[in-house]
Each structure stands twice: as C-alpha cells, then as structure tokens.
N, C-alpha and C positions, 0 to 999 in steps of 0.2 A: 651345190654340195651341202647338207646335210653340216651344221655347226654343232649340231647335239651327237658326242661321241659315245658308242651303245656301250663301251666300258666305263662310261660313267650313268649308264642305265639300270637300276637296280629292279628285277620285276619280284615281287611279290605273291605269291600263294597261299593264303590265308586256309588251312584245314584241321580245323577241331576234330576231335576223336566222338566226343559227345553228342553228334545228333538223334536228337528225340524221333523226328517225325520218320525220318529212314533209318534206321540202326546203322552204322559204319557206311554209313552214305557215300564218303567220302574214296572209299575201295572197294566199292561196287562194281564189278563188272558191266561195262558200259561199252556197247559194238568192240566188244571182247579183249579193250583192259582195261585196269582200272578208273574212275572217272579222274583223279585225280591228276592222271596222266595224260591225259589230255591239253590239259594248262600246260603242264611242263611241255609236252611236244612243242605247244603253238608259242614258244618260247625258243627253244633249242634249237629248233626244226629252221630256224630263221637263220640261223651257222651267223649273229651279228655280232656274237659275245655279249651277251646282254649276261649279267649277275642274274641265276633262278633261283631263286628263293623258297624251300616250303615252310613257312611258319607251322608248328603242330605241336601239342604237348602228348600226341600219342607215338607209342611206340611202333607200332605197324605200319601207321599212315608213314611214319620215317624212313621205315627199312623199305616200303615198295617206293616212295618216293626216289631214293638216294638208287635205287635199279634203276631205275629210268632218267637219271642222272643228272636230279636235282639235286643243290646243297639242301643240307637239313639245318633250321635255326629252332633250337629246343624254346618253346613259349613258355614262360612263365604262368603259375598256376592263376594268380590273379588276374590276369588278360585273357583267361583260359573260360569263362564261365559264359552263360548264356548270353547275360546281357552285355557281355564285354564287348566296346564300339569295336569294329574293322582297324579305325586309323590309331587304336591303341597298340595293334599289331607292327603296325607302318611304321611310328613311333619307333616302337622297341627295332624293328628290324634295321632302321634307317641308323640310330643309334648304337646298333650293336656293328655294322660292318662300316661306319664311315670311316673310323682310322685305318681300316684295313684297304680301303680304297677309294679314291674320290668318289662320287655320287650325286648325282645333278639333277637326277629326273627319275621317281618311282612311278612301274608301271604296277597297278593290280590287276590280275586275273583274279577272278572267284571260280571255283572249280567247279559249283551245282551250274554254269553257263558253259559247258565244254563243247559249243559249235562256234569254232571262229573260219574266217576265212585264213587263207598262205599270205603268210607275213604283214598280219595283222600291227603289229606293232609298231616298224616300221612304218606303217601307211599312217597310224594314228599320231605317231612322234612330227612323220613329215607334214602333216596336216597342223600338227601343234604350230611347230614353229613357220610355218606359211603363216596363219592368222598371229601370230606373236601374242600368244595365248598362257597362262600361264597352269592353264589345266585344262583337261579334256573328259566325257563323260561320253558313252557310246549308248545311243538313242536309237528308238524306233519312230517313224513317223508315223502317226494314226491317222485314222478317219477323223472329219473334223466334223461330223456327225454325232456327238458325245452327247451324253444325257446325264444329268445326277437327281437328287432328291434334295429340295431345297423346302424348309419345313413342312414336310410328308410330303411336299408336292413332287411329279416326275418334270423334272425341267429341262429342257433342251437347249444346247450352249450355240444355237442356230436359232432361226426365223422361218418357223415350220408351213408358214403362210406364205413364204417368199423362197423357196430352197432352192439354194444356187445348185449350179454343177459344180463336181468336185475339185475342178480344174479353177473355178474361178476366185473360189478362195482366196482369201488376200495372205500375203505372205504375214504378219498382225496374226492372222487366223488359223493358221497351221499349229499345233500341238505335238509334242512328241515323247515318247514311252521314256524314262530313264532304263534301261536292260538290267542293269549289274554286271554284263559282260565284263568291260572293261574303261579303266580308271587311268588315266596321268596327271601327278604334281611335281611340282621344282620340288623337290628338297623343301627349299628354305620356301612357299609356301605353307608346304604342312607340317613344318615346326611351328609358324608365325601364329595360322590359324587352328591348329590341330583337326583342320578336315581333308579328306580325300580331295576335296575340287575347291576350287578358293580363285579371288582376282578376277583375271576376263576369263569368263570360261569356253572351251570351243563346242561343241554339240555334233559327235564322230556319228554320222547316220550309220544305222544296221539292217539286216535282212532279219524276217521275221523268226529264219531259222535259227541265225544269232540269237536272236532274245530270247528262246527258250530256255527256263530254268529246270530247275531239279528239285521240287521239295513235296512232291509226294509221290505214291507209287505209279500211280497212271502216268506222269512226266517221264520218271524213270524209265519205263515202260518202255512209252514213244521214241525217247532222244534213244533208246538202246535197238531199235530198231532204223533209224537215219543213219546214227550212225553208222551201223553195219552193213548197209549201202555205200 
C-alpha cells in the first residue's frame, strides 16, 4: 500500500492567458472541450482526491476552469510574463495552499500535453516511491540513431561503419525525450532547489502519443483530431 497520501498530493496546472504563438491556446477547443480540460479530467477523473490546481492570471481560463471543477489560484502579475520559470508558479501555488492543508508531493500537468493515459498519476506517484525517488520526469524513449551538427559537421551519436541492431544497444546507450507531460517533487525538494525535478530522479516512460505537444497550429490541429477519436 501506497505511503504517499493523494490528500497530501497537490497537482498543478500552470495556464497563462498570454500565448503568442496560438491566441487563447489554452481554451481552445480540443476533441471538443477545452484543452485546458483535459489536465483537470486526467486529475479528477482519478476520484484520488488529489488537490487540482489551475494557476492563471486570466479571467476566462478561470471561469472554464472552475466548470470543469478545478480550484482556481489567481497568479500574480509578475510570475505572470513570458519568461516567467514554470517552478515560480509551483512556488507561489505550494505556498499559497500549504497552511490550508498538508502537502507532500506536487504533481504538474502542463496543459499544451493534454494525451495522458487513466490514472496517470497514480502509476507515476507509485512508480516514485517504488524507486524512492524524490522526483519524476515522464520521457519518451528514442531511437538511438541520433545525429547533431558538431562544428558544421553532421555527426552521428553511433558507429555508422558498425550499426548495431536496435535491440542491442546497451542500456549506457538508450537516450530519452524529456515530454513536459508530466512532473513530480516533494514539496521540500522544490523549495530546497527551486526546480521541478531535483535529488534521485526517476525517468516515467511515455507513448509517443503522450509526448505530443501543442504549440503550433498543425499540433493543434492533429491532437484535436486523436483526440476525438
């Protein structure tokens, strides 16, 4: 049984009013409600009593929020701006509701990743404390066929003279995608270091569906079609 109690689970929803690159990105109809709502379900939807969270300093993202039966935490303007970090949200949110109820473990959803599997949390919490981890980070596993540009040259992070099969890769050689899906720290981690992931960290594999984001209109596009399937 499970020692991490989901009323002392605080999940997080970080959504600005302000996105450049999709106007109101955030309350975009997405496989026909808003994308925003999606986090919240893949939260709710879990009946764990997990604390939901939507961080926003907009007033819409609020009011469709709080329908779908998130709390609302009004953001402050100055954590409110472009280049404002994510765990400056964490922060204030962790700070604003810890007298109000103990708090041991923040999860974050980011809303532009709204394909998770049922009871995503859960699996990522119980996987935490199986490895006694003090954070988690949900990964895609790549190809280990990877190539960069190392002073204009194209370079290959293999032995193109020798190429193993995919299978035989050494586990040393396996690489994996960070997503942004989704995020777990103690509490007292992300005051210590003010980052999302900090200490041992555990590395939560994802499906490639999971990893898709939302930050232009072709993305949008596609996840609004998956998901209305």
């Amino acid at each position: 049984m499970s020692i991490i109690s989901p009323s002392e689970v605080l999940v997080v929803i970080p959504a600005r009013g302000g996105s450049k690159g999709i106007p109101k990105k955030n309350i975009k109809s997405v496989g026909g409600i808003p994308l925003i709502a999606w986090s919240i379900r893949a939260s709710l939807d879990e009946n764990k009593g997990y604390r939901t969270v939507v961080s926003t300093d907009d007033s819409e993202i609020a009011e469709i929020s709080e329908s779908f039966g998130a709390e609302v935490l009004k953001r402050p303007p100055e954590i409110a701006g472009d280049d404002s970090p994510t765990e400056l949200t964490l922060i204030h949110a962790f700070e604003s509701l810890k007298n109000v109820t103990p708090i041991t473990h923040i999860v974050l959803l980011q809303p532009t990743s709204p394909i998770r599997r049922p009871n995503i949390i859960a699996s990522a919490l119980d996987q935490l404390e199986k490895e006694k981890a003090d954070s988690l980070v949900g990964v895609l596993e790549l190809s280990p066929f990877l190539w960069r540009v190392v002073n204009e040259v194209n370079t290959p992070s293999y032995k193109v003279a020798s190429r193993k099969m995919r299978q035989n890769f050494l586990e040393s050689e396996v690489v994996f995608l960070e997503t942004g899906n989704i995020y777990i720290t103690t509490s007292i981690g992300l005051i210590k270091s003010a980052c999302r992931v900090s200490g041992n960290i555990s590395l939560f594999k994802m499906t490639r569906f999971e990893s898709l984001e939302i930050d232009t209109h072709e993305e949008l596009e596609l996840i609004d079609v998956i998901l209305s399937k």
